[in-house]
Structure formats: structure tokens, C-alpha cells
C-alpha positions as CSV (number, residue, x, y, z in Angstrom):
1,X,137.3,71.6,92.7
2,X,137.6,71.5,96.7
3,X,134.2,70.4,96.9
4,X,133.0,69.0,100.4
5,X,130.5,66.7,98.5
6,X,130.1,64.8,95.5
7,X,128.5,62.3,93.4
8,X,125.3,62.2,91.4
9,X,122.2,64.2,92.4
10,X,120.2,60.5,92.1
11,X,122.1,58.9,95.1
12,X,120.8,59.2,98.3
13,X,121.0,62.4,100.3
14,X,123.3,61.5,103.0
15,X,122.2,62.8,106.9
16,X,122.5,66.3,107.8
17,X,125.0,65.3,111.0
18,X,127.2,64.0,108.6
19,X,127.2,67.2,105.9
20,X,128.1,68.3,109.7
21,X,130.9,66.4,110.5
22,X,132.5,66.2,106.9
23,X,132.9,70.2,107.3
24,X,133.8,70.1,110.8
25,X,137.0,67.4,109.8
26,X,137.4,68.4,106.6
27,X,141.4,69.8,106.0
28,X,139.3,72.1,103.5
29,X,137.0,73.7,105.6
30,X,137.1,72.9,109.1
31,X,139.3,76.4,109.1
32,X,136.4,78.1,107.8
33,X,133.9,80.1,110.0
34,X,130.4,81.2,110.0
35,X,130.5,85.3,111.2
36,X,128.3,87.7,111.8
37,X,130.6,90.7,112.6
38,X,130.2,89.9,116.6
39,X,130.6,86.4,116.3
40,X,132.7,84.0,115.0
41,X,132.3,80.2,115.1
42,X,135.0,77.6,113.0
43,X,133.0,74.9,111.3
44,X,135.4,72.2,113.4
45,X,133.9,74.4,117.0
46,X,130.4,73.0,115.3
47,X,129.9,69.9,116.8
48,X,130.9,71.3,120.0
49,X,128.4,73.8,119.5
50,X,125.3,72.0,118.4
51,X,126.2,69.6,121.4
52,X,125.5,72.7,123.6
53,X,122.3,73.4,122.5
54,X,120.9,69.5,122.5
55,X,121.8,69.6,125.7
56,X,120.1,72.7,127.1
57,X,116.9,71.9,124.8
58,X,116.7,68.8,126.7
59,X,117.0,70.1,130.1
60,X,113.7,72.1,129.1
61,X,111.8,68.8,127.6
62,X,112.5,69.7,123.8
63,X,113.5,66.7,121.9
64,X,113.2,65.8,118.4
65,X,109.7,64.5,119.1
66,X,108.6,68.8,119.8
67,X,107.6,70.5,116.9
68,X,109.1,74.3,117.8
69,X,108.7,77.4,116.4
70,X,112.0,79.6,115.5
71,X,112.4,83.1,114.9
72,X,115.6,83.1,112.9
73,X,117.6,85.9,112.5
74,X,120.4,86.5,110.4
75,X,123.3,85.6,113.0
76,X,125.7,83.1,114.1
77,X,123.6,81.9,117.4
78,X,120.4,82.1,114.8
79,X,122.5,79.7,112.2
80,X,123.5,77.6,114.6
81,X,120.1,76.7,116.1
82,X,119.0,76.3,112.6
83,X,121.7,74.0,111.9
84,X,120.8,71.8,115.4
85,X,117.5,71.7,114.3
86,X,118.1,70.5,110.6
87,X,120.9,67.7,112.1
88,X,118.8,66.5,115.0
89,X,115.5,66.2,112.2
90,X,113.3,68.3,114.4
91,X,109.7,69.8,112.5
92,X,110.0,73.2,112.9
93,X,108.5,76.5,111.2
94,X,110.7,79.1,110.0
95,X,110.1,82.3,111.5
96,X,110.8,86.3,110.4
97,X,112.3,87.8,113.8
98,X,109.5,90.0,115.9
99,X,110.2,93.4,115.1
100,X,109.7,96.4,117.9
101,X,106.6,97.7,116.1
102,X,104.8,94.1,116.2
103,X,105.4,93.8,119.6
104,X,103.3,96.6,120.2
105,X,100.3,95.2,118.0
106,X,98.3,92.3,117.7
107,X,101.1,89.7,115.2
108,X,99.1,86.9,113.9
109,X,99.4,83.5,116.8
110,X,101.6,80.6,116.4
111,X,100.4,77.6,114.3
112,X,98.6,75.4,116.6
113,X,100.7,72.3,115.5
114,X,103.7,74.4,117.2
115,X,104.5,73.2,121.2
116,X,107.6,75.8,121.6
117,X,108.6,78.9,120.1
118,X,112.0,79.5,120.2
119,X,113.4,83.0,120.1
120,X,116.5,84.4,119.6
121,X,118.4,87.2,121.9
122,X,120.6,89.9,120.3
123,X,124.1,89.6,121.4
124,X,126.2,92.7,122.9
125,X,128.0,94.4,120.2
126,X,131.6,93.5,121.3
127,X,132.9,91.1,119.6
128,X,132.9,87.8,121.7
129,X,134.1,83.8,121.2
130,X,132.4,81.3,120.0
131,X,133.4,79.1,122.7
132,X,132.1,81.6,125.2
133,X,128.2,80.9,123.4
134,X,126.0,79.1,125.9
135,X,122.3,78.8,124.3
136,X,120.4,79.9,127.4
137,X,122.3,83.4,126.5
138,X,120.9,83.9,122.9
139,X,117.9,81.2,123.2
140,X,114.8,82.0,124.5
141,X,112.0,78.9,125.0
142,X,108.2,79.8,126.0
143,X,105.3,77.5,125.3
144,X,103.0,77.9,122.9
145,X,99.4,78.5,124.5
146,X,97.4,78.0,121.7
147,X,99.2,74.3,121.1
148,X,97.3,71.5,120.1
149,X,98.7,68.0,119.4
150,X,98.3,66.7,115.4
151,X,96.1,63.4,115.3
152,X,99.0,62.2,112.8
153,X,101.9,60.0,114.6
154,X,104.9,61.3,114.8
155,X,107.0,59.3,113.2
156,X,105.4,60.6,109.8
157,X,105.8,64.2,111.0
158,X,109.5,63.9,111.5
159,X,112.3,65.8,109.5
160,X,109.8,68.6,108.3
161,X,110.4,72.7,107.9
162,X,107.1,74.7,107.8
163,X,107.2,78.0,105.8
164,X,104.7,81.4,105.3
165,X,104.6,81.5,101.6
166,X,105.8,85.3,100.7
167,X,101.9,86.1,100.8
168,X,103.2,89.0,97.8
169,X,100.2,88.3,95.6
170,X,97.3,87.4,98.4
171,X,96.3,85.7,100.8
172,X,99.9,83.5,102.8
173,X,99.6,79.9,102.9
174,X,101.9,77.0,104.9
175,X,103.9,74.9,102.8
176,X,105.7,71.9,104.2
177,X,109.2,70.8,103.1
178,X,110.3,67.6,103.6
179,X,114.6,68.0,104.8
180,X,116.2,65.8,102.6
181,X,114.4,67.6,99.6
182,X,115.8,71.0,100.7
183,X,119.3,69.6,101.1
184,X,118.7,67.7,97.4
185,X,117.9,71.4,96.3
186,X,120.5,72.8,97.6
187,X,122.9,70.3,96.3
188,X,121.1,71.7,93.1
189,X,122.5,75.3,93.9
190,X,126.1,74.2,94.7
191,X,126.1,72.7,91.2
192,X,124.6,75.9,89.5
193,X,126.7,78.6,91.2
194,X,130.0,76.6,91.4
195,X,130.4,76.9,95.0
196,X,133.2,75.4,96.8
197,X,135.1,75.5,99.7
198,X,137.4,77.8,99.0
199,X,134.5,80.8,98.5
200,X,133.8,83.3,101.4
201,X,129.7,83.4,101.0
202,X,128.1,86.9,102.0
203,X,124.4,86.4,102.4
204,X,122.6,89.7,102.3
205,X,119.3,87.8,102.8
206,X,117.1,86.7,105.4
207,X,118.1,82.9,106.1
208,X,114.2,82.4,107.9
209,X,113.6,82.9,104.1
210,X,113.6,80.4,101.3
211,X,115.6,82.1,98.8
212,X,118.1,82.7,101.6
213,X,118.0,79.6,102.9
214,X,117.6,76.9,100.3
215,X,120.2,79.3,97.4
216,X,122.4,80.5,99.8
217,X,122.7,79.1,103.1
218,X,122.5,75.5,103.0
219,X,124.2,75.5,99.5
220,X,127.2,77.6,101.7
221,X,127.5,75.0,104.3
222,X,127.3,72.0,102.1
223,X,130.1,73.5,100.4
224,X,132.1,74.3,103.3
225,X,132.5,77.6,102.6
226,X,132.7,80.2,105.0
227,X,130.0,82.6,105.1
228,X,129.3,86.4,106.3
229,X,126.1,86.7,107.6
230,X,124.6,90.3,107.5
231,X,121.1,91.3,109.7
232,X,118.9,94.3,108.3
233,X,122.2,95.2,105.8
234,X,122.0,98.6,104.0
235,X,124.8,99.8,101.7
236,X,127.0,101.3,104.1
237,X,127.2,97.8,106.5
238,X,127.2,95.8,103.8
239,X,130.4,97.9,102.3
240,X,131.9,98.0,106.3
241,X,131.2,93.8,106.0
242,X,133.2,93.7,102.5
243,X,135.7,95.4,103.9
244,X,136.4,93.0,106.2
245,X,135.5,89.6,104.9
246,X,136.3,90.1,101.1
247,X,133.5,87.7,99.7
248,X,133.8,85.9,96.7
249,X,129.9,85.0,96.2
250,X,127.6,87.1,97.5
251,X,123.4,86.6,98.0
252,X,121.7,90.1,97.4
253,X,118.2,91.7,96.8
254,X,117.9,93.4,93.7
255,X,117.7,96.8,95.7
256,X,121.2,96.3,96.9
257,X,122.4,95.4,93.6
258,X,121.2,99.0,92.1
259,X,122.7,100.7,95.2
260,X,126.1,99.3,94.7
261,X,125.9,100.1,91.2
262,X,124.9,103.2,92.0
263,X,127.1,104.2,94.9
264,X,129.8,102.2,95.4
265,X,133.2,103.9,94.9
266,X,135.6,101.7,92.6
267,X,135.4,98.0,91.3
268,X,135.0,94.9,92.9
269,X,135.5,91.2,91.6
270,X,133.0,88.9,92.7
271,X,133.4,85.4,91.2
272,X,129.2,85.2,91.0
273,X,126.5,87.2,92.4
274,X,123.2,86.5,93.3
275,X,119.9,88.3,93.3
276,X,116.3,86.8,93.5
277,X,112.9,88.5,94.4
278,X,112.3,90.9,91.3
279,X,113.2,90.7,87.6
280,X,117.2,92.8,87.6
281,X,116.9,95.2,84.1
282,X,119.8,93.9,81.9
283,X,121.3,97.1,82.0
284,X,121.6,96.4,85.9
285,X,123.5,93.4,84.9
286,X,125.4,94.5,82.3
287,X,127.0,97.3,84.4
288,X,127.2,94.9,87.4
289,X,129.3,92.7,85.0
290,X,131.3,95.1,84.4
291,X,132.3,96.6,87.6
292,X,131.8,93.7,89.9
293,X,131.9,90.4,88.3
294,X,129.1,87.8,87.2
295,X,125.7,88.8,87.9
296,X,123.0,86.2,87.9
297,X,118.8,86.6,88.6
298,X,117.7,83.3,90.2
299,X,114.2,82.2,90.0
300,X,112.3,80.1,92.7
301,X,109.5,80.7,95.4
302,X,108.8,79.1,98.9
303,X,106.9,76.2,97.7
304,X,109.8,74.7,95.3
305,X,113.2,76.5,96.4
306,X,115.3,77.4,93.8
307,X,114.2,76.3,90.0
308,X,116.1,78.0,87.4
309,X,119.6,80.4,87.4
310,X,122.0,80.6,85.0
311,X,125.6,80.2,85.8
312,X,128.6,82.5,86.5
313,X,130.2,81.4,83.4
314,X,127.2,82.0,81.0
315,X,127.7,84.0,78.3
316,X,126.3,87.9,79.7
317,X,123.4,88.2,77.7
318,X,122.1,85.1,79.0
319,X,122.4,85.9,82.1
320,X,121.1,89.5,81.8
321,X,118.0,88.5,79.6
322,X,116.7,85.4,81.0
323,X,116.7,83.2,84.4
324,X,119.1,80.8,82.8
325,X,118.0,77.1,82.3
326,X,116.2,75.0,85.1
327,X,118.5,73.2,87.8
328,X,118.9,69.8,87.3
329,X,116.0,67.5,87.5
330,X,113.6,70.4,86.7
331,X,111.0,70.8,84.0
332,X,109.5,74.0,83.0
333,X,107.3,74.0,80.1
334,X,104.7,76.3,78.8
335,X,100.8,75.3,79.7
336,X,100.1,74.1,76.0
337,X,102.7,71.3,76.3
338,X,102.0,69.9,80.0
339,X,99.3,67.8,79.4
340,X,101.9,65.9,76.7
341,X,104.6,66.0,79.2
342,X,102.3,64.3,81.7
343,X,101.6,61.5,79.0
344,X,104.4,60.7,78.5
345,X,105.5,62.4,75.5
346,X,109.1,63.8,75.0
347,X,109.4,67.0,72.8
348,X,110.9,66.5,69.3
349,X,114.4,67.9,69.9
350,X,115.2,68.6,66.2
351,X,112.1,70.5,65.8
352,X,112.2,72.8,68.8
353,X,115.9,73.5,67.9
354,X,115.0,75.6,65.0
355,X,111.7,76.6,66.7
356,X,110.7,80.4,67.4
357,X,110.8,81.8,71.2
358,X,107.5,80.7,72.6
359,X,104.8,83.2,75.4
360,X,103.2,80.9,77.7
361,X,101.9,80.6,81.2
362,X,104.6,78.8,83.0
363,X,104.6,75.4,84.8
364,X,107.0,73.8,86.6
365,X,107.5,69.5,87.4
366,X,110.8,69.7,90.4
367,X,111.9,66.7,92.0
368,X,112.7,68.6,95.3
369,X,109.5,71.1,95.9
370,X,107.2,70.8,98.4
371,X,104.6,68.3,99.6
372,X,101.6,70.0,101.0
373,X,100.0,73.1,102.0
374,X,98.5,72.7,105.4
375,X,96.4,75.1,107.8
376,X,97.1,76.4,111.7
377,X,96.0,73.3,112.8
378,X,98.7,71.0,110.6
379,X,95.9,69.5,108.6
380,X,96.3,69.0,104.8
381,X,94.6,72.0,102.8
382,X,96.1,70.4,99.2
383,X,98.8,68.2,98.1
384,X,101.2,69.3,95.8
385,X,100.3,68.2,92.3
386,X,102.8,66.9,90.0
387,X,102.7,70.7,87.8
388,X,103.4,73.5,89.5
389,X,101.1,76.3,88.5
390,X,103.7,79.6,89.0
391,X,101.3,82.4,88.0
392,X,104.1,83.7,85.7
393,X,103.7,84.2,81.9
394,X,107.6,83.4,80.1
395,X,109.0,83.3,76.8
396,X,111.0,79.7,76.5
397,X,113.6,79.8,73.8
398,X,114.7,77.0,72.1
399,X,118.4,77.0,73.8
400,X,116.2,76.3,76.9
401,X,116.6,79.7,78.6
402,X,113.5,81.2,80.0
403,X,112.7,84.9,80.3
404,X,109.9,85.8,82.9
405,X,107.4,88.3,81.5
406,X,105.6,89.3,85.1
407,X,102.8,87.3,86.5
408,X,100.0,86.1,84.1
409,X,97.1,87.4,86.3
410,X,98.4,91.1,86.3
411,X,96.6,92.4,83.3
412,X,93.8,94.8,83.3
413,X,91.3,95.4,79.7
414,X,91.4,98.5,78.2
415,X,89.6,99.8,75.6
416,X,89.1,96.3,74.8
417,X,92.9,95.5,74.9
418,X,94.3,92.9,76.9
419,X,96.3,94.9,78.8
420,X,99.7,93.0,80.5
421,X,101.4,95.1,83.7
422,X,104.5,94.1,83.1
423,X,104.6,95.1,79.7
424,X,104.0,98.9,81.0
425,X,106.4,98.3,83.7
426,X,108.9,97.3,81.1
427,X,108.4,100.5,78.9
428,X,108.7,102.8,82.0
429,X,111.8,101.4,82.8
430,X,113.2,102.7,79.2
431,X,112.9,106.4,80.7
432,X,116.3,106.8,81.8
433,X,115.6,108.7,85.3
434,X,113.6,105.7,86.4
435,X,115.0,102.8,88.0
436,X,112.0,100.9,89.5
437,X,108.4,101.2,88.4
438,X,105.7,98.4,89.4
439,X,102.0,99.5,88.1
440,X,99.2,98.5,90.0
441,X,95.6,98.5,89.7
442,X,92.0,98.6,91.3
443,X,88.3,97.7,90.5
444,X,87.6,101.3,90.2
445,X,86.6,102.4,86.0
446,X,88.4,105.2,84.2
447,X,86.9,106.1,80.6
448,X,89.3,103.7,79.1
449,X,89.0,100.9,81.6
450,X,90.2,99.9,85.0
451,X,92.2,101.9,87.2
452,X,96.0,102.1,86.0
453,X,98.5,103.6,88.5
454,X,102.3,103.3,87.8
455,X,105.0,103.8,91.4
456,X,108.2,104.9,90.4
457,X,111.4,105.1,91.7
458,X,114.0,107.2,90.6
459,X,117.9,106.6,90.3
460,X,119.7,108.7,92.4
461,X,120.6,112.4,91.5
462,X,118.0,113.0,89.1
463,X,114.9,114.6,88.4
464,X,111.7,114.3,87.3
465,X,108.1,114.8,87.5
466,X,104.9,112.9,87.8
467,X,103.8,114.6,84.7
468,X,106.8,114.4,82.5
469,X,107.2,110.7,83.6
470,X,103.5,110.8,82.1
471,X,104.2,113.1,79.3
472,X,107.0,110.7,77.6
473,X,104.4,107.3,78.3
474,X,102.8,109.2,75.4
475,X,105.8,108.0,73.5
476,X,105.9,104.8,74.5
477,X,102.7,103.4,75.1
478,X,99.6,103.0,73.7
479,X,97.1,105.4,74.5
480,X,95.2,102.7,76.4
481,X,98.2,101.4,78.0
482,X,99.2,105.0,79.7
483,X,98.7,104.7,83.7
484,X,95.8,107.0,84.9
485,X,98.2,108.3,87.5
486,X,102.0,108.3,88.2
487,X,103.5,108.4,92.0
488,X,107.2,109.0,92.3
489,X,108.3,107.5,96.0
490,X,111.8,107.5,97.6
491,X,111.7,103.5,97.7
492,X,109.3,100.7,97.2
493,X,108.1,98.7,99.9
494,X,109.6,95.2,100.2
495,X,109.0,91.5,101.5
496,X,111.9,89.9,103.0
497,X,113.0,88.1,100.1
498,X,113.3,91.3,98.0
499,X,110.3,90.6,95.9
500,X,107.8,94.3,96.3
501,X,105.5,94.0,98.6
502,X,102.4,94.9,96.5
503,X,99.7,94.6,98.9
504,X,101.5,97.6,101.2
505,X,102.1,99.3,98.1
506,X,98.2,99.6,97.1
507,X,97.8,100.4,101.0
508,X,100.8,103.2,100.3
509,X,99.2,104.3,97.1
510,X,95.8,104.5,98.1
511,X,96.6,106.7,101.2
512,X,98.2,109.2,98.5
513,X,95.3,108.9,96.5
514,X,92.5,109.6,99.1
């Protein structure tokens, strides 16, 4: 295996520069590029690069000292300022890119504890060198008004990434990442998907997001790999993109997934593909299997990166029934065993062998998560404890694969019933027109309880109605189980990493409902 790093996952995490320079010199990879269909940059043109961009920082006062702001966006100039900033150990917060329509309204400030906010230009659509980049044509500096220095000193501040937490469920909070715990995790993601550096690496994700970030990117360039990186992708770029760069691995969203299933012309060998953000059906991975190569559903969140995947070369029913096993290093356990974990106490092995498939809330222990969630003003809100609370009810079978049910909170009582959402969800899904359901609720009483609505999405080409979508629930549900109300919609709204945004769907829903 060609791998541009090796050795056990206890050892040290060497310096980003020199990840740098070992794929910059490498005869394995230096020949490999980063691309974004305009651009084109050789990993042995990096140090070159990132040389450029110290330099101009400098000459407007931004050292490593600065705590910056970047809005990252899915390109080569965007990779390579995230790359500077990682090898030069500068704080930073990770930023979505500002979009036209935000520019026009009120966008939520800039963390106080940020000086600069970096922003990054589009390039022209020709096709241009790499060697022709100079950073004061993509990179954009202004000083952040609202900026107001941490009481902490600096030295304990260095080497840290800030990150919005996905906000999908309420309220978004600031988690801080310490770097040489991302690149630990990512090490963790090379392992899992077998990447080398012989793979081409599409990522068909945000990288200013953690699943495409911390599962895709990093583990990409750690590798040595070359990678395709695709901005605001939909199914006829990404296929234009294929075309051209023939990936082995691929990152995707589960939407894109079901729309190359569902319209892609012919076969296509992937060696492993990706997809975080929502739970894949396994009929989704089944067919993708078939068609395309190894599908896998990885499992992670801002605060802790990725936790749990299986492998490319698991058997296809694990893979298209559970989220594999943990990486290495991680614990998840079920909420009835934690506080024996925490003592101390190790699980008898022979027992839980020819144990039954437990349902528990889940909780995760990871060497490599996060250390804090802080506020605007960088100060400490909580500490990350030793168990990570997920929210997620799973099954844990006793081969140490883990299926995820939905989140444990998401249940409504019905006629007396604990009722769980995901449970409906899964049903609805059996109907065969229907590709993507997610049922929601409000405070507001039916004559059997709370509020059920159910948002479907149907696969392309078919039809059906509201009613008959309601009509066969009759079949499959419990009468207090059936949703009050069904909406069919052409898509569901998303967050960037692919998981449904649910608070604009209740917003969406409502407005239909009124």
C-alpha cells in the first residue's frame, strides 16, 4: 500500500508542514494535483504556494499570532489557504461562503475573538496555472469591527479550528478543535476507507464542513492522493467532473447518491463511496453496490469528526444496515453501560458474543473530539466531558456494528404510546414511490395527541398522492402512529453537510399549513 504515512495511531502526530512536504517530495504523490475544474495545483507546486500566501498575509500584519476568520469555499485557492493556515498553526473559524441572498440581509457578525476575516474571490472560468495564483487575486482581508482581544495568552490559543455546530436540531454552538486531534482523526479515516496515494478523491462536500473536512479532505491529503474538488455540485457537474477526473473514492451527500442511482446512464466502479449527513435506506446501498462499487454511511458530527464507518471491503449487508464499527480508539456504548465503562469495568466478551442486539441511547468516549464549546466572545460555555451525549437512540449488535434508529428526543405520545419518528419515517419509506420522508411535529393537540406531519419526497417518475400516501399508512402503522397530515415536496431542504435541515422544514411546512 503506497501510503504517504504510517505507523501506529499512538505515536505522535507529526507537524502539518511536514504531511506538507512528504507529499510535495514524495515519488508517489508529488505528481498528484488538487483541481477544481479551473484550477490545477501539483502537490510538489505546494510549498511554493503556501510560501505565496505567508508572504502576502504578512505584508498585511497577519501572522500566526491573528486569529482570522475564513470563508472557505470548495476550490483550489480556498484549499490552499486552508492548508497555509493548518501548516503555519494559525486559530481560525471555519466559515460557509456568503451567499448573494445573505449579502442582502442582516448574516449573523463575526465571533468577537476573530481580528480578520478572510474571504475568498471566485476565479474567471478559463482555466488558468497554478503558478499564475498570487493570493491578493483570490484573497480578500478586512478587519473585523466587532474584534475584541481574549484575556487568555496566546500561546494556549495557538493551533485551534473554531466550527458552527450543524445547528440541525436547535440552537448552533462553537466547538473548538485542537489541530493535531483533527489530523489524529483523520489518520483515523485513511485507515477505515483504505485511502492511498494512488486514489483520485472526488469531494462532493463542503470542505468549511466537518464531515468534508475531517472524512474527506485532510484524510485526501494525508494520503497523497489527488483530489477533485466540486463547489455547489448537482448531478450534471458532478457527471461533467467524472468525466474528466475518473475518481476512485468519492465523498457524497445522500441526495447525490439517490440521484446517481436514479439517473445516471450505465455503471461505474468506485473502489469506496462515501455518504454522511442522513441514514442511506439499504436498498440505496444495495443498488449502489451493484452499479457503482462499495457504498458506505459514515457517522460523525462537528464536535468529534468522524466516529464510526464501515469499510469498503465489509461484507454488503453490513454496510447497508449499520454504520460499521467505531474507528480506532473509539468507544460507543449504550447509556446503561457507561457508568461501568467510566469505572473501569471491561464488558465480558464471551457473554456479549452470544448476546441479543441491544436499543439504547448512544454515547460516545473518542480520543480525537473536541475540547470545548465557547461563546462570541471565546470564553468557555462547557468542557467536553469524557461521554459524549449524541442524542441518537442505536441498536449495538454483538459483532460490534451499530445501527442508528433516528435521534432519541424525536418522539411524540399518542394515545398514550411512546411514539418514535424514526420509526414512522422508516415504514414510509417501505411505500415504494417514496424515497425521502422525515416526520415532524408541533405543540399543537390532535384527538390522538400531538401534531404528526410526514414530508415526503418522491423517486423520480412516479406518482402519488397525499392521500394514498396516507391511505396505505393504514397498512402500516398503527392507528396512533399515522401522521395527521402528509406534504409531498420536490426536495427537502438541506444543511451543508447533507443532513435535512429541519428547522426550515417546519418553517416550509408551516407556511403550507397556514
Amino acid at each position: 500500500m503506497n501510503q504517504i504515512l504510517s505507523g501506529n495511531m499512538d505515536v505522535m502526530i507529526m507537524a502539518f508542514a511536514t504531511i506538507i512536504s512528504q507529499v510535495a517530495s514524495s515519488i508517489h504523490s508529488q505528481n498528484n494535483f488538487l483541481t477544481d475544474g479551473r484550477v490545477t495545483c501539483r502537490y510538489q507546486q505546494l510549498p511554493t504556494l503556501l510560501t505565496a500566501i505567508d508572504r502576502y498575509l504578512r505584508e498585511q500584519g497577519i501572522t500566526g499570532a491573528s486569529c482570522v476568520a475564513l470563508e472557505c469555499t470548495n476550490s483550489v485557492p480556498g484549499a490552499l489557504t486552508l492548508l497555509y493556515l493548518f501548516e503555519r498553526q494559525y486559530r481560525f473559524m471555519l466559515l460557509p461562503p456568503t451567499s448573494d441572498k445573505e449579502k442582502l440581509t442582516d448574516r449573523k457578525p463575526l465571533p468577537a475573538f476573530c481580528q480578520y476575516q478572510l474571504t475568498l474571490q471566485p476565479i474567471s472560468d478559463r482555466e488558468i496555472s497554478a503558478d499564475s495564483l498570487h493570493p491578493a487575486t483570490f484573497l480578500t482581508i478586512n478587519a473585523n469591527e466587532q474584534y475584541q482581544a481574549e484575556s487568555h495568552a496566546t500561546e494556549q490559543l495557538r493551533a485551534k479550528l473554531y466550527l458552527r455546530t450543524s445547528g440541525s436540531m436547535g440552537s448552533a454552538k462553537i466547538v473548538v478543535h485542537a489541530h493535531e486531534q483533527l489530523f489524529a482523526n483523520a489518520r483515523n479515516a485513511v485507515a477505515r476507507f483504505q485511502l492511498t496515494s494512488a486514489d483520485r478523491v472526488t469531494i462532493a462536500v463542503p470542505i468549511f464542513h466537518m464531515y468534508g473536512l475531517g472524512a474527506g479532505f485532510l484524510p485526501a491529503i494525508i494520503a497523497g492522493a489527488a483530489i477533485d474538488l466540486q463547489e455547489h455540485t448537482h448531478l450534471l457537474k458532478y457527471l461533467e467532473h467524472e468525466r474528466q477526473f475518473k475518481p476512485t473514492a468519492a465523498f457524497l451527500t445522500p441526495a447525490l447518491c439517490d440521484m446517481l442511482l436514479q439517473r445516471r446512464g450505465g455503471a461505474r466502479t468506485y473502489r469506496v463511496a462515501v455518504s454522511a449527513g442522513a441514514r442511506l435506506k439499504a436498498e440505496i446501498i444495495r443498488a449502489f453496490d451493484e452499479r457503482f462499487g462499495p457504498l458506505v454511511n459514515l457517522y460523525g458530527s462537528s464536535e468529534l469528526g468522524a466516529v464510526s464507518a464501515a469499510a469498503p471491503t465489509d461484507a454488503l449487508e453490513l454496510r447497508a444496515t449499520t454504520i460499521g464499527r467505531p474507528l480506532a480508539g473509539v468507544t460507543l456504548a449504550p447509556a446503561a453501560d457507561v457508568p461501568a465503562l467510566d469505572a473501569g469495568e471491561k464488558p465480558d466478551a464471551s457473554a456479549s458474543a452470544a448476546a441479543a442486539p441491544r436499543t439504547d441511547e448512544l454515547y460516545c468516549r473518542h480520543p480525537y473530539g473536541f475540547e470545548t464549546y465557547i461563546d462570541d466572545y471565546g470564553q468557555e460555555i462547557a468542557a467536553a466531558a469524557t461521554w459524549f451525549k449524541t442524542g441518537d437512540l442505536a441498536t449495538f449488535s454483538p459483532d460490534g456494528s451499530i445501527r442508528i434508529l433516528g435521534r432519541a428526543d424525536n418522539s411524540v405520545n399518542r394515545d398514550g404510546y411512546l411514539v418514535l419518528l424514526a420509526d414512522i419515517e422508516r415504514a414510509i419509506e417501505q411505500i415504494a414511490a417514496v424515497a425521502q420522508v422525515v416526520v415532524l411535529t408541533t405543540p399543537d393537540e390532535r384527538e390522538r395527541g400531538q401534531y404528526l406531519a410526514a414530508c415526503c419526497v418522491l423517486h423520480p417518475g412516479t406518482q402519488l398522492t397525499a392521500m394514498q400516501i396516507r391511505t396505505q399508512c393504514f397498512d402500516i402503522l398503527p392507528r396512533y402512529a399515522i401522521p395527521d397530515e402528509i406534504f409531498i415536496l420536490d426536495l427537502l431542504p438541506t444543511l451543508p453537510s447533507g443532513k435535512v435541515d429541519r428547522q426550515a422544514l417546519i418553517t416550509q411546512v408551516g407556511a403550507i399549513h397556514d
